[in-house]
N, CA, C and O atoms as a GROMACS GRO file, in nm:
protein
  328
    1UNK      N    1   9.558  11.526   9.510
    1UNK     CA    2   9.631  11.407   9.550
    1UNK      C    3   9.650  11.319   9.427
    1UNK      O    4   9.557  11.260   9.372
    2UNK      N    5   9.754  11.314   9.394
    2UNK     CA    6   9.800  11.181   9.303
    2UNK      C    7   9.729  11.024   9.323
    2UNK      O    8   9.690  10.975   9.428
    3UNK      N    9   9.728  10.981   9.229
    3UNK     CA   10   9.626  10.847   9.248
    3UNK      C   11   9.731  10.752   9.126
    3UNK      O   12   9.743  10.764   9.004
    4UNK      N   13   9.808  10.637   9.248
    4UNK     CA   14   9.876  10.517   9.158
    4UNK      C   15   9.820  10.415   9.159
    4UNK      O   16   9.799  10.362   9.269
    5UNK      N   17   9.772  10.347   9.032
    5UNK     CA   18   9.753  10.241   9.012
    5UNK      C   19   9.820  10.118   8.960
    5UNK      O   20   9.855  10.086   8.846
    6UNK      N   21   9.829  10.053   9.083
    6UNK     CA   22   9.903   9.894   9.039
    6UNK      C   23   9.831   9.785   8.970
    6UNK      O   24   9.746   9.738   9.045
    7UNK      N   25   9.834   9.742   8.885
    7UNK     CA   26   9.743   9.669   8.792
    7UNK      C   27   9.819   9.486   8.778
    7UNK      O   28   9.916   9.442   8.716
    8UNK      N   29   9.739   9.437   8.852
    8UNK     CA   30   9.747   9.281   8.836
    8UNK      C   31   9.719   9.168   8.885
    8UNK      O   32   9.620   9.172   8.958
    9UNK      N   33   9.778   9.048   8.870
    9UNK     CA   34   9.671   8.941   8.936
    9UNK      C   35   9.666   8.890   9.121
    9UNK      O   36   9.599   8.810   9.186
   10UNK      N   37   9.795   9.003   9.157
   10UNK     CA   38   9.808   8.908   9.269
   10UNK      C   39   9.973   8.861   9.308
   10UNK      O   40  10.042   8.881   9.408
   11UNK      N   41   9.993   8.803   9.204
   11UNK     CA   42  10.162   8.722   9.198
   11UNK      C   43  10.260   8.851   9.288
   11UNK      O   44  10.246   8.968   9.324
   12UNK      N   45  10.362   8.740   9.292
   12UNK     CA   46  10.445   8.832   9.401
   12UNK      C   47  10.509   8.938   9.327
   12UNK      O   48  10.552   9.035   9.390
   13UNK      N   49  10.528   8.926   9.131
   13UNK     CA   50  10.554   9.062   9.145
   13UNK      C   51  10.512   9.168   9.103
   13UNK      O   52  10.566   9.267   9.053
   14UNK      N   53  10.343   9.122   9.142
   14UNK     CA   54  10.277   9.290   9.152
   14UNK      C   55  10.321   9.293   9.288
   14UNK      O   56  10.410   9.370   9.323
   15UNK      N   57  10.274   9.226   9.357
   15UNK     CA   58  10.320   9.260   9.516
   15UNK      C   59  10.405   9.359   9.511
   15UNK      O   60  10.375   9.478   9.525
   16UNK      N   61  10.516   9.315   9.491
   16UNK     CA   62  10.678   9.412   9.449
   16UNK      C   63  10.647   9.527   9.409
   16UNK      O   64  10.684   9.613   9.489
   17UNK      N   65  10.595   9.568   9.318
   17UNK     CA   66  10.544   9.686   9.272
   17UNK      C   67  10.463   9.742   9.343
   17UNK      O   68  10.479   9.862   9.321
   18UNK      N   69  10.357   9.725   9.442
   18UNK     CA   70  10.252   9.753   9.518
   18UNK      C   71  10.368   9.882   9.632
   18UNK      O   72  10.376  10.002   9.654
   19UNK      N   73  10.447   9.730   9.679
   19UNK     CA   74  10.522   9.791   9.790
   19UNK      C   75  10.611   9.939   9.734
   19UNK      O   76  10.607  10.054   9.778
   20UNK      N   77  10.680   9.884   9.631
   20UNK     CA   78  10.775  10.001   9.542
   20UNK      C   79  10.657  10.156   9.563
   20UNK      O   80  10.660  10.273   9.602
   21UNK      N   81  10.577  10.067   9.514
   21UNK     CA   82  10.466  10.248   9.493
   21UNK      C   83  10.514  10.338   9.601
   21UNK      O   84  10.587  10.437   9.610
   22UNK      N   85  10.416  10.233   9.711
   22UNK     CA   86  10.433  10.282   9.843
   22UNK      C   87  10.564  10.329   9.906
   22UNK      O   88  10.567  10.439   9.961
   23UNK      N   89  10.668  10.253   9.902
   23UNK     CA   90  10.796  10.316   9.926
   23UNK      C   91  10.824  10.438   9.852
   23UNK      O   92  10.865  10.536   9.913
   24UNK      N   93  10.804  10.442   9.717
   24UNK     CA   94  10.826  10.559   9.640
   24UNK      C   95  10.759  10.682   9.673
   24UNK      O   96  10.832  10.782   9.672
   25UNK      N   97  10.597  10.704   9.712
   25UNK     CA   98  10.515  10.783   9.793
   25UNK      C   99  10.610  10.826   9.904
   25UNK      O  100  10.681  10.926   9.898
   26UNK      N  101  10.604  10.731  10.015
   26UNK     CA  102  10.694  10.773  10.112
   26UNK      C  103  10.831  10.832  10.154
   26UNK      O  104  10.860  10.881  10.263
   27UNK      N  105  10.915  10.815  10.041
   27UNK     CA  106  11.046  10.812  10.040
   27UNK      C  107  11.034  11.015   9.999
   27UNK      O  108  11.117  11.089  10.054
   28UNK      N  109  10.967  11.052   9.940
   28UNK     CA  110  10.891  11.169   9.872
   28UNK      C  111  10.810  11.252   9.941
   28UNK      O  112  10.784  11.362   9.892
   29UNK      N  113  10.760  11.214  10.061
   29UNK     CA  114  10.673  11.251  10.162
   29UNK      C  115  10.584  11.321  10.075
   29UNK      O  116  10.595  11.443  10.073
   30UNK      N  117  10.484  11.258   9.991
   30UNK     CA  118  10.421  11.350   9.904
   30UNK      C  119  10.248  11.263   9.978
   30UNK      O  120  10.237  11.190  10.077
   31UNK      N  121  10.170  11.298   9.909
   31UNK     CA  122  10.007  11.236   9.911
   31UNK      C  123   9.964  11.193   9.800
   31UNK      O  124   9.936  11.267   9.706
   32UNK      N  125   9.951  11.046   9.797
   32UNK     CA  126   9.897  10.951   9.686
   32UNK      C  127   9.837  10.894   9.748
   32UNK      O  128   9.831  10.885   9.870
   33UNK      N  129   9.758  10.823   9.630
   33UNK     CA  130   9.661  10.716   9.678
   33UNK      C  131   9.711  10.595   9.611
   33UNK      O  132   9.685  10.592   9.491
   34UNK      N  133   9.774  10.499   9.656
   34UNK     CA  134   9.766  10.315   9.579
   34UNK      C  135   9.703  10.232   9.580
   34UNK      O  136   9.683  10.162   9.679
   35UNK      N  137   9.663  10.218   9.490
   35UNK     CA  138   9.507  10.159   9.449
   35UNK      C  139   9.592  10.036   9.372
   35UNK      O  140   9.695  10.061   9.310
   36UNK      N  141   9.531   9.886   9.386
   36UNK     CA  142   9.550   9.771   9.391
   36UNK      C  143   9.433   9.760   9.274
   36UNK      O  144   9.318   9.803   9.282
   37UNK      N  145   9.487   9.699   9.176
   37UNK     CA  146   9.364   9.670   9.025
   37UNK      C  147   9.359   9.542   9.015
   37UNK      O  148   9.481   9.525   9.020
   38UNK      N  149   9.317   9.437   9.006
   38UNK     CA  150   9.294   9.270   9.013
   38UNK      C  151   9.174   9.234   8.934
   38UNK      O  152   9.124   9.122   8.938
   39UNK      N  153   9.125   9.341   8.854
   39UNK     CA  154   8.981   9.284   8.784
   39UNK      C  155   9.010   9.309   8.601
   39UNK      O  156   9.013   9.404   8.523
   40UNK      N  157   9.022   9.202   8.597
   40UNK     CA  158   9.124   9.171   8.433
   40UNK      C  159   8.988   9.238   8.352
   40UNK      O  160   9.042   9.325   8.284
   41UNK      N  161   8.902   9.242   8.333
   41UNK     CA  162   8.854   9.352   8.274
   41UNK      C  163   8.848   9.495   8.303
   41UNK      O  164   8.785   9.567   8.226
   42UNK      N  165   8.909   9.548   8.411
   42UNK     CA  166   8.939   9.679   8.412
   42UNK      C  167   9.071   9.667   8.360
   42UNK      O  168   9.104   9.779   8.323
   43UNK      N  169   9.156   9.591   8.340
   43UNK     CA  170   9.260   9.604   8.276
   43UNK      C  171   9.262   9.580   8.120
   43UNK      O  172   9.358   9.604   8.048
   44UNK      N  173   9.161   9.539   8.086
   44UNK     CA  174   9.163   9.546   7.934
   44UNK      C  175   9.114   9.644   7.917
   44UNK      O  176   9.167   9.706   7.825
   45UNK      N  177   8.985   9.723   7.990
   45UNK     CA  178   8.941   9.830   7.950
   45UNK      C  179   9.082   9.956   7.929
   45UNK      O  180   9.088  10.020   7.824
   46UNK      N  181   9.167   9.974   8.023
   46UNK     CA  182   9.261  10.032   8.069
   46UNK      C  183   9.381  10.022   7.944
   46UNK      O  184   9.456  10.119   7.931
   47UNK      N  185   9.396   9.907   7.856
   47UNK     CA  186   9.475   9.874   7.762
   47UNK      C  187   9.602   9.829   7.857
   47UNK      O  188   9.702   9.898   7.837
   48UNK      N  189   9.612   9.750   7.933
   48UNK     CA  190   9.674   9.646   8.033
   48UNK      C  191   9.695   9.569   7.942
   48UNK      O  192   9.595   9.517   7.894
   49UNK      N  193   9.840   9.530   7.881
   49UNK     CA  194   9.868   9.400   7.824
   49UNK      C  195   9.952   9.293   7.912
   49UNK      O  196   9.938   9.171   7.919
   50UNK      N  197  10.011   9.349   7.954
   50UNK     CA  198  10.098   9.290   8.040
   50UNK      C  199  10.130   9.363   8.187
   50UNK      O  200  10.155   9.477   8.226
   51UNK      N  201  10.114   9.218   8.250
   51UNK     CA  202  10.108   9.270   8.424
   51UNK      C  203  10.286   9.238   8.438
   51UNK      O  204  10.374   9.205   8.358
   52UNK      N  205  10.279   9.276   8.619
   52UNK     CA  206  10.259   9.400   8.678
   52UNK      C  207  10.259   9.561   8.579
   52UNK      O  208  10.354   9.572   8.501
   53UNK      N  209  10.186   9.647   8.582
   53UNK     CA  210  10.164   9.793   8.550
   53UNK      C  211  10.116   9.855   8.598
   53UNK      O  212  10.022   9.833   8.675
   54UNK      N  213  10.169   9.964   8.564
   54UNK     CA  214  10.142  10.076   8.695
   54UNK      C  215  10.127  10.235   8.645
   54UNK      O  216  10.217  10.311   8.611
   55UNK      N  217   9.942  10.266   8.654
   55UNK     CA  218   9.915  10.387   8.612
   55UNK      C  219   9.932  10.530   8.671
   55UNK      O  220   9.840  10.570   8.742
   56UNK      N  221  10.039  10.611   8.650
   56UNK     CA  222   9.977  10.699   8.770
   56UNK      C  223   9.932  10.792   8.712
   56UNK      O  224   9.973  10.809   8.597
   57UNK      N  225   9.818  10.896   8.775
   57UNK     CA  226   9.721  10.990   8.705
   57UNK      C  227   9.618  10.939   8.604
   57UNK      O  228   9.592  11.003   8.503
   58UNK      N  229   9.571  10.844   8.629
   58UNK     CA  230   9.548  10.766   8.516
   58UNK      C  231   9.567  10.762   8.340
   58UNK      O  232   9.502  10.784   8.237
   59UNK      N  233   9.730  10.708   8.392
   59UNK     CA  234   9.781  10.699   8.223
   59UNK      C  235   9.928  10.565   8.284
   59UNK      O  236  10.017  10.581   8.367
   60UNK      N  237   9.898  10.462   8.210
   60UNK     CA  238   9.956  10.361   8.232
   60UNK      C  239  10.091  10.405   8.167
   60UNK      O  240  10.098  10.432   8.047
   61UNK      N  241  10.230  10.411   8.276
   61UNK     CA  242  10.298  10.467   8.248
   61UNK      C  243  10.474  10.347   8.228
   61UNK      O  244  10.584  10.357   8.174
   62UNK      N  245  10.405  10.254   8.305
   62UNK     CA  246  10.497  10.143   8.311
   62UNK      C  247  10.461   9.978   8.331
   62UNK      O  248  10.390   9.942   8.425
   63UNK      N  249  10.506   9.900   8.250
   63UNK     CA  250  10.423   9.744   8.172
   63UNK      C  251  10.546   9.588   8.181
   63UNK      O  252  10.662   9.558   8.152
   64UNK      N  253  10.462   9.548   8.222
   64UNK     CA  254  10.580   9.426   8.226
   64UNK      C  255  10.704   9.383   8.334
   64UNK      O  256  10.750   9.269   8.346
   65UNK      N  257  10.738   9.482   8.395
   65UNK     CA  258  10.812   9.410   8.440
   65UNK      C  259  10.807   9.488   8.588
   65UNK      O  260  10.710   9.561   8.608
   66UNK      N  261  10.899   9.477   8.681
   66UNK     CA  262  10.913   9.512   8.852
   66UNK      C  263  11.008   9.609   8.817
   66UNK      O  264  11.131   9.610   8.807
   67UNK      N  265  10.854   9.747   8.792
   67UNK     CA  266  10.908   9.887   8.849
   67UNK      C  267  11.033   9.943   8.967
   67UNK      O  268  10.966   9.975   9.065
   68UNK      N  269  11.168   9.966   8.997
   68UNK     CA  270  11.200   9.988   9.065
   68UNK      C  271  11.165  10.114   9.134
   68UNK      O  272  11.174  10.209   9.056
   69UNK      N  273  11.119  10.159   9.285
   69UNK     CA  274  11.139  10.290   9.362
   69UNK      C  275  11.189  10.384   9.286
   69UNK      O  276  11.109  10.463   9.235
   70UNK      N  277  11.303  10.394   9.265
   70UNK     CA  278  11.402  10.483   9.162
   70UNK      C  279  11.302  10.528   9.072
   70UNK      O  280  11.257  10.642   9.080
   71UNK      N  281  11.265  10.449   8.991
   71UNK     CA  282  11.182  10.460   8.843
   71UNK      C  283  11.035  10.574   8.898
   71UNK      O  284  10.977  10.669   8.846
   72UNK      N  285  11.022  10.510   9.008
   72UNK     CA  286  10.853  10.562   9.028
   72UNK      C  287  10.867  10.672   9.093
   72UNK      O  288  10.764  10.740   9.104
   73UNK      N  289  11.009  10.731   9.162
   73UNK     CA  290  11.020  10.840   9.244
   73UNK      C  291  11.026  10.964   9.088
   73UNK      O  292  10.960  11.067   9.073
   74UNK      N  293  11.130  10.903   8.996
   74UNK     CA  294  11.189  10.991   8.882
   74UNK      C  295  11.058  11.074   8.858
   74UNK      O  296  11.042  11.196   8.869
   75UNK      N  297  10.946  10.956   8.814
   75UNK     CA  298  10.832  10.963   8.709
   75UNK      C  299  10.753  11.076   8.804
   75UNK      O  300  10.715  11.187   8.765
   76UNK      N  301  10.740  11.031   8.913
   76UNK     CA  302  10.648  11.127   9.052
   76UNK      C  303  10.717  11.296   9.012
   76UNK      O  304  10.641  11.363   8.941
   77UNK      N  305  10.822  11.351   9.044
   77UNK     CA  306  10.926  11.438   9.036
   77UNK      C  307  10.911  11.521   8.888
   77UNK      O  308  10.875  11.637   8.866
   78UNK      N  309  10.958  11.402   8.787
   78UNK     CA  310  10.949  11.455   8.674
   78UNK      C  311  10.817  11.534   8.652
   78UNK      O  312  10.826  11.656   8.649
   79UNK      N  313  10.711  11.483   8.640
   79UNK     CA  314  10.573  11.525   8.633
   79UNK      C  315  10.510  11.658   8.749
   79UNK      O  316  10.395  11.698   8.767
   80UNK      N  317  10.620  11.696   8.803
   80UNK     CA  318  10.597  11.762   8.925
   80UNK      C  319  10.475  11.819   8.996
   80UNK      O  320  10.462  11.940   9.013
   81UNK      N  321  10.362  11.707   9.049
   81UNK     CA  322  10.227  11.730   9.072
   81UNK      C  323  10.269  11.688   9.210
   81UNK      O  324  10.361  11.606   9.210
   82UNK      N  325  10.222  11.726   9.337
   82UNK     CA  326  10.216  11.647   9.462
   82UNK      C  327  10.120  11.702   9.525
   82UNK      O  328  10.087  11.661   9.636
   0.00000   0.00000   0.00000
């Protein structure tokens, strides 16, 4: 099972990204896990510079700004693990 991690404080647009994951999972009918990160030292440990980000497999693959569905379905696909 794939394991995505959304990395941030809370604000609405990790929110955005939270949901995107999840839509992106679903839209894919695949099995992930979205895991919600909010502890700013697991994000420094992680090399988190900038929120919303979003690890999947654990390897932070996207930083800064509101991941679109599109983006997170490509990345899911491309990597072809489900």
């Amino acid at each position: 099972m794939r394991r995505i991690e959304v990395f941030g404080t809370g604000c609405p647009k990790c929110r955005a990204v939270v949901r995107n994951a999840e839509l992106a999972v679903a839209e894919l009918g695949m099995e992930a896990e979205v895991v919600k990160v909010d502890d700013l030292a697991q994000m420094a440990v992680r090399g988190v510079m900038m929120t919303p980000a979003v690890a999947i497999d654990g390897k932070v693959i996207f930083s800064g700004h509101i991941v679109p569905v599109a983006e997170i379905k490509r990345y899911l696909e491309e990597t072809g693990r489900s």
